[in-house]
N, C-alpha and C positions, 0 to 999 in steps of 0.2 A: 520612327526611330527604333534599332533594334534594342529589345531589351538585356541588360546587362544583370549577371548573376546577382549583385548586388541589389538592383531593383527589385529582382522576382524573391532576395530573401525580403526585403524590405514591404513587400506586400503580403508573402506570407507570414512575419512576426504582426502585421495588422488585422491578419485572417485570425490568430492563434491569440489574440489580445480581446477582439469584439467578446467573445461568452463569458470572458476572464471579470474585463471590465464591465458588463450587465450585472456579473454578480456582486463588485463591488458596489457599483453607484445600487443595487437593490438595499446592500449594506452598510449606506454610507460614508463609504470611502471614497473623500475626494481624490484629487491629483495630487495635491501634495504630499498625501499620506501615502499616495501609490509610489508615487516619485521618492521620498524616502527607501522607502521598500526596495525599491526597485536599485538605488544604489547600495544598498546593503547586497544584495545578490549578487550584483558587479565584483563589490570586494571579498564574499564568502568565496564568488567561483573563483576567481583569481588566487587567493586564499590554497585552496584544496586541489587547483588542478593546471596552474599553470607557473609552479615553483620552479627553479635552476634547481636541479640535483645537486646536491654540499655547498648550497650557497644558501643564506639566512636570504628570507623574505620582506625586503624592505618596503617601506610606507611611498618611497620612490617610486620602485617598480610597479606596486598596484595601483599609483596616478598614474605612469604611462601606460599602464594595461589598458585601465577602466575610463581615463578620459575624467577622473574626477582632479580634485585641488589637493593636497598635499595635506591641508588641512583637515579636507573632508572625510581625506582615506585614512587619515590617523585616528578622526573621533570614528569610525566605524570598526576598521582595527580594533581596536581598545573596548567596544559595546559589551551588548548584556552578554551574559552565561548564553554560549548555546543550548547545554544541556536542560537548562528551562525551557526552553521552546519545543523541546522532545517531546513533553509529557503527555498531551493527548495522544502522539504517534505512539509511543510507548506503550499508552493503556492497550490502542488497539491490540497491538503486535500480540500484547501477553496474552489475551484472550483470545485472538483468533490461533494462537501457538497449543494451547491445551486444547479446541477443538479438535485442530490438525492429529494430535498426541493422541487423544480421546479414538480416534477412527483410525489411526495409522501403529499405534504400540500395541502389537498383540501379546503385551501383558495386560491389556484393558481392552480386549476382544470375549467376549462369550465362543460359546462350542462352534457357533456357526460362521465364525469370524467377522458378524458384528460389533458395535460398539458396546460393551456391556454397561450395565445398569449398574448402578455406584452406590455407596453408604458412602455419608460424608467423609467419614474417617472410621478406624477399627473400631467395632468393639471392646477388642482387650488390645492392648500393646505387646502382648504374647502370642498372638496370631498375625502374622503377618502375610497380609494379603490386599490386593488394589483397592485405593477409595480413590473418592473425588482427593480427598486432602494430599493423598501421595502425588495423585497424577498432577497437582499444582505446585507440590513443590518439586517436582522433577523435572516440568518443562516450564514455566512459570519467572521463574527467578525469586523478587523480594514481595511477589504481591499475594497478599492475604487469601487461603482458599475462599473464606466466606465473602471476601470482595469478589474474585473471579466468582463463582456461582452465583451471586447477585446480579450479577450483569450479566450472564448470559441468560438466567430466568427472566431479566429486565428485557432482553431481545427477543426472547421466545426459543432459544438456541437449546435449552435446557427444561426440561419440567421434573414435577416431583410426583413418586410416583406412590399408591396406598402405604405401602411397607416401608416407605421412609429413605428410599433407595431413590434417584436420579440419572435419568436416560436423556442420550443427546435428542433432540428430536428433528434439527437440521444440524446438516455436517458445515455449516460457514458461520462466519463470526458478521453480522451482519446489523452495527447500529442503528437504529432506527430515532428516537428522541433525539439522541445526545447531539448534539450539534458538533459540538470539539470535535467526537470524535469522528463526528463526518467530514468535517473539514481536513481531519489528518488524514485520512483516506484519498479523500479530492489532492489532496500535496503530492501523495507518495504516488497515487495510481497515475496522475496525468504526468509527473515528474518520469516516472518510470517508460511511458509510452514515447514521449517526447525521445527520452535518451536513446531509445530505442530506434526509431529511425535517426535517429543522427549518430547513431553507430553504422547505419546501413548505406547515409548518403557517405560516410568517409571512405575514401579511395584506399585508404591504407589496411582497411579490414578487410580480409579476403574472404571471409564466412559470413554472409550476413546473417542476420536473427530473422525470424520468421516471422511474416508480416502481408497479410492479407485482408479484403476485406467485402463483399458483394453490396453495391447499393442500384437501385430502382429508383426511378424519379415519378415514375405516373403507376402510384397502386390508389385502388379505393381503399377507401377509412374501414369499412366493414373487413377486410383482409388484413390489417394490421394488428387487429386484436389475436386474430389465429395467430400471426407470425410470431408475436410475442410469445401467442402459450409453446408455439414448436421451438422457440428460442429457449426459453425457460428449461421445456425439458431434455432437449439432446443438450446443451450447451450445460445444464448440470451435470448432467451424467457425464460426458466429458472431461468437464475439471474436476468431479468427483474419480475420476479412474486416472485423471493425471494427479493427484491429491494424492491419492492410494500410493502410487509407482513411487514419487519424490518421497514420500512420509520415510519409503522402507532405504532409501539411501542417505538420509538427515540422520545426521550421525548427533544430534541433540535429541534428537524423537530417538531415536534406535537405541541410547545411552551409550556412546560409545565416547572413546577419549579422541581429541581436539590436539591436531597437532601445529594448528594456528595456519592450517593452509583451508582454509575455510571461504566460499563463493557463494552469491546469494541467484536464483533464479526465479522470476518470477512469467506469469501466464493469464493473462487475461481476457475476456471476452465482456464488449461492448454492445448496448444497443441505443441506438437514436434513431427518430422523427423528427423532421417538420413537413409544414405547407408548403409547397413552392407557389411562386409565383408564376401568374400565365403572362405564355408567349406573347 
């Protein structure tokens, strides 16, 4: 029987579900708690991306969108604050944003256009010159310097240095404990990649996004650890010199004024392994 489009999505949303679902059931989350979830996504997409233009969004419409009950789609409608479910994402964002500011505002560059080394805040409030405290509350928003500093010391992103001054020591915001804020990561990054080819498989976009990727199925184990470290280093160096290029056109990094025409881009580089199994 030939296979129909529908099929082949239907076997790849079971493809894109198996790592999804291992990390719930590791987490205990059953099926009905997925299943909740999972209509909630139905009525936020529906929600935010599939509105009539000057027509209100009725509880109607996103039952016939979503295939849920009338009922259903009104008590989800109606749910928690989204803006709470931000707050791990948000933590990240802030901190991985003064890193970005920290390497990319060459008003917090040294002579050799490194990241320069930081005092928390001025000595006098009559001299006015870069600390850590300015560069947080410049790209930062409502969040405390001494919280930001905390957490990037917490990662290793930051250390401190004899004379009481504070040098970046890697240029990424890179959680390591926190759990929250790995999962906000796990949301935005695999959320982002997903859209991303489904920007590429739609017909109607004539530009696709860039999307590549080399995989091998018969390497030794002993080769995998190299590939990592040559992944590690050209694949930093990379987003660090893409890191650089973007910082100097981010018109929040740059301080420049917002004239609400504002686009978000992002660039990332993956790696995985497993075992295969023999022929």
């Amino acid at each position: 029987m030939p296979q129909t489009t529908e099929s082949v999505l239907e076997a790849t949303i079971v493809t894109l579900l198996r790592p999804l679902v291992r990390l719930m059931l590791k987490r205990g989350i059953a099926f009905g708690q997925f299943s909740e979830l999972a209509k909630r996504a139905y009525v936020e997409s529906a929600e935010s991306e599939f509105r009539v233009p000057g027509r209100k969004l009725t509880i109607s419409r996103v039952a016939v969108l979503t295939g849920l009950t009338r009922k259903e789609a009104s008590r989800l409608m109606q749910g928690d604050d989204p803006s709470a479910k931000g707050e791990p994402r948000r933590k990240v964002n802030r901190a991985a944003r003064v890193v970005s500011a920290w390497v990319g505002d060459q008003k917090y560059r040294d002579s050799r256009g490194r990241p320069a080394s930081l005092p928390f805040e001025n000595a006098s409030a009559a001299i006015l010159q870069p600390s850590f405290s300015s560069l947080v509350a410049e790209h930062s928003g409502d969040m405390t310097p001494r919280a930001v500093l905390d957490e990037l010391i917490r990662v290793g992103a930051v250390s401190k240095m004899k004379n009481g001054h504070f040098r970046l020591v890697q240029r990424s915001y890179i959680p390591q404990a926190d759990e929250m804020a790995k999962f906000a990561i796990l949301g935005t990054d695999v959320a982002d990649l997903i859209a991303s080819v489904e920007h590429n498989l739609d017909t109607k976009n004539e530009t696709p996004y860039f999307q590549r990727k080399v995989s091998y199925d018969n390497l030794p184990a002993d080769y995998l650890t190299r590939l990592q470290a040559l992944l590690a280093r050209k694949g930093q160096h990379l987003l660090e010199e893409l890191d650089t290029d973007m910082s100097l056109h981010d018109r929040d990094v740059q301080g420049e004024g917002d004239d609400g025409n504002r686009h978000r881009a992002m660039i990332g580089i993956y790696y995985y392994e497993d075992d295969v199994d023999d022929f």
